[in-house]
C-alpha distance (Angstrom), angle and dihedral (degrees) to the residues before:
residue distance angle dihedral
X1 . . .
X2 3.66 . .
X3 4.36 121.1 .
X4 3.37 146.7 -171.5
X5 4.05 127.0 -154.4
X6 3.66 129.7 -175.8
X7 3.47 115.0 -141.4
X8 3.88 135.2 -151.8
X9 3.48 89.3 -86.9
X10 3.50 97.6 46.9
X11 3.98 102.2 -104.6
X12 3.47 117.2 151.6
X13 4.37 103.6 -132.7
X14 3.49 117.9 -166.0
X15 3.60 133.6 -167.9
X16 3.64 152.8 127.3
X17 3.55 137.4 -100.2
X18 4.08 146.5 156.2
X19 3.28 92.1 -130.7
X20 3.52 123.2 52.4
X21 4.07 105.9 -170.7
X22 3.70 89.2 33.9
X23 3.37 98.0 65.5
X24 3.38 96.5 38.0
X25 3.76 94.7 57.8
X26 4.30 80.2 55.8
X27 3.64 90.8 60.6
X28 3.26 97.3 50.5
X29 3.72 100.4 47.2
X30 4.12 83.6 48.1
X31 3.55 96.4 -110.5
X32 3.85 107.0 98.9
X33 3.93 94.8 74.0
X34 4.13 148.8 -8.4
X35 3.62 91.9 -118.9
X36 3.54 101.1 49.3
X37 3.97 99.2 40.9
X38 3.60 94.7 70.2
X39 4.02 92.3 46.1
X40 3.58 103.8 58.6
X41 2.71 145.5 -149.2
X42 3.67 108.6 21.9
X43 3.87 140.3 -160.6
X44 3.77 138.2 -144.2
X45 3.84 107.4 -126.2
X46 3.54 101.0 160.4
X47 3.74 143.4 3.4
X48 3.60 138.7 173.7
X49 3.84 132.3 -149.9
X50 3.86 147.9 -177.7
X51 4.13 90.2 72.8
X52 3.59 135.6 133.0
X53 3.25 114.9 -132.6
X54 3.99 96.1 -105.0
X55 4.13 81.8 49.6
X56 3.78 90.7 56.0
X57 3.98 90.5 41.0
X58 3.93 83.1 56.2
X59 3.99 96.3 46.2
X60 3.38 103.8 41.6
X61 4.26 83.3 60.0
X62 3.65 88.2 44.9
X63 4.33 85.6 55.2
X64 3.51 103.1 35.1
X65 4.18 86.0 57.4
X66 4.02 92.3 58.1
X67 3.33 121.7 97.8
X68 3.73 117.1 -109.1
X69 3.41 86.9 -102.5
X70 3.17 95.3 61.7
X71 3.80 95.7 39.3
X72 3.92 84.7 52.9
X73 3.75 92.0 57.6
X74 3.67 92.7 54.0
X75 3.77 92.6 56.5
X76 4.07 87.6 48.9
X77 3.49 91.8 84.1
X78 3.59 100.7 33.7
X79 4.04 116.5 117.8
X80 3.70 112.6 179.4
């Protein structure tokens, strides 16, 4: 599963994980990543699922090299 958070700061985050609400919950205790524990608190605004985790790998490159623009539109549909 690949996901994006904004942070407090507005930063778009995104990663991937098996386990969606788990690693939440680690970002928002500060303990999931260095970028994200000094820009809390966070919030999911979009995810993706159905990927292995070489799929994922591959996507979350493909979204972290969009503009924010971009990114942005991606979470415009989004409904958690």
């Amino acid at each position: 599963m690949v996901y994006m958070l904004e942070c407090s700061d507005g930063c778009l985050y995104t990663g991937i994980t098996n386990d969606l609400k788990r690693r939440l919950a680690m970002h928002r205790q500060g303990k999931a990543s260095k970028f994200t524990r000094g820009r809390l608190p966070v919030k999911l605004v979009y995810f993706e699922a159905g990927y292995t985790k070489g799929q994922a790998l591959s996507r979350e490159k493909v979204i972290k090299g969009m503009t924010r623009a971009r990114k942005l539109q991606l979470t415009q549909s989004f409904e958690p």
